[in-house]
C-alpha positions in Angstrom: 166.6 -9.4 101.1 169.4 -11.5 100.5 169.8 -15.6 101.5 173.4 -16.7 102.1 173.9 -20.7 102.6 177.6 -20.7 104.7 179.3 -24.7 104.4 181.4 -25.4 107.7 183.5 -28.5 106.4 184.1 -30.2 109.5 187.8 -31.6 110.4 186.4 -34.5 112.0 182.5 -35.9 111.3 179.8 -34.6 114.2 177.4 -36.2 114.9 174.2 -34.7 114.9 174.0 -34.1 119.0 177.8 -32.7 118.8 176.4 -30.3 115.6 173.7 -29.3 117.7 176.1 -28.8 121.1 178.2 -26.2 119.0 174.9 -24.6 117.5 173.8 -23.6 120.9 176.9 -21.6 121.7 175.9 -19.0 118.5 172.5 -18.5 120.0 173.0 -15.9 121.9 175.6 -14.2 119.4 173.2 -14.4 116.6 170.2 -13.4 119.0 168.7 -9.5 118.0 172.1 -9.6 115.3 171.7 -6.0 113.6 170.5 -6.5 109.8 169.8 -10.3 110.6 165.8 -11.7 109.7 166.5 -15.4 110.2 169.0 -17.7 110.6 168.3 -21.8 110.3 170.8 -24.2 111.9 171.4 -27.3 109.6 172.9 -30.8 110.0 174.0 -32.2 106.5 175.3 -36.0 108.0 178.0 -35.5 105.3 180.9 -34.1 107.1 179.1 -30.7 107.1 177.2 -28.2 109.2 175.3 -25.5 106.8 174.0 -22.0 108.6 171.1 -20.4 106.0 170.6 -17.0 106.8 168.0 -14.3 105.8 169.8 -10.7 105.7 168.1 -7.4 105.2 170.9 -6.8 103.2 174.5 -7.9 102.0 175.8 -4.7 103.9 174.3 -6.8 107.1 176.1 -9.9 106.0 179.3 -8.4 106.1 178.7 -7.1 109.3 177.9 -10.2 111.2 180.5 -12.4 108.9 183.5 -10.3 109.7 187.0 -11.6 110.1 186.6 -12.2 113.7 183.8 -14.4 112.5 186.1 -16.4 110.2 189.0 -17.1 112.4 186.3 -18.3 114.9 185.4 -20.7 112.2 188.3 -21.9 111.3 189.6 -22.5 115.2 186.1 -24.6 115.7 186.5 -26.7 112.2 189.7 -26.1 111.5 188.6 -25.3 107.7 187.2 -21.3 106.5 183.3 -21.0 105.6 182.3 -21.1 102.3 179.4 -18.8 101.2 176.8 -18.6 98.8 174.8 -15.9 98.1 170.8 -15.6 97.0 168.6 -13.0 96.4 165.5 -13.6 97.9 162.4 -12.9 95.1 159.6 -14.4 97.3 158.9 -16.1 99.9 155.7 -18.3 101.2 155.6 -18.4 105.0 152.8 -21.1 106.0 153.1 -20.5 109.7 151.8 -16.9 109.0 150.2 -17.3 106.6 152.0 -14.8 104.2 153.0 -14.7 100.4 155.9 -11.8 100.2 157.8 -10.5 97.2 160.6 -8.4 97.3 162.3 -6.0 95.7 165.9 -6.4 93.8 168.5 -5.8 96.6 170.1 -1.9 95.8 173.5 -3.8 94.6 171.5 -5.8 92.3 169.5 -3.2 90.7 172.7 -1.0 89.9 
């Protein structure tokens, strides 16, 4: 599993309701997204809006993070994502009530 934090550096300062406004129209996009486990929406307050996904793989993050993807970025902020990327060792999920490890992702273990 692999954890990617993308920064959207905002041309202008959202507010929170604004941030929120232009989260809802990736619903849908990122709904069933091929490869994709979770995705959290986050508000920053610093000039910032932060996506933190959960891939099944970095293969998956490609996918869905494309060029298309970019330029869509840019024309909504007016500034290209920056990304970060984790591999995800473990995990404790509370609402579930689940401890998971995980395995080294395949480009890791090379």
């Amino acid at each position: 599993m692999i954890a990617e934090m993308v920064t959207l550096k905002l041309s202008k300062e959202f507010s929170r309701d604004a941030a929120l406004a232009d989260a809802r129209t990736a619903f849908e996009h990122w709904t069933d997204f091929p490869g994709l486990v979770r995705k959290h929406f986050l508000y920053g307050g610093d000039g910032c809006l932060y996506g933190f996904y959960i891939w099944e793989s970095r293969e998956a993050s490609d996918r869905g993070h494309n060029e298309d993807w970019r330029q869509n970025v840019i024309a909504r902020t007016g500034n290209p994502p920056q990304s970060q990327y984790f591999d995800v060792m473990a995990t404790v999920d509370n609402q579930r009530g689940v401890v998971e490890e995980f395995g080294a992702p395949a480009e890791a273990a090379e």
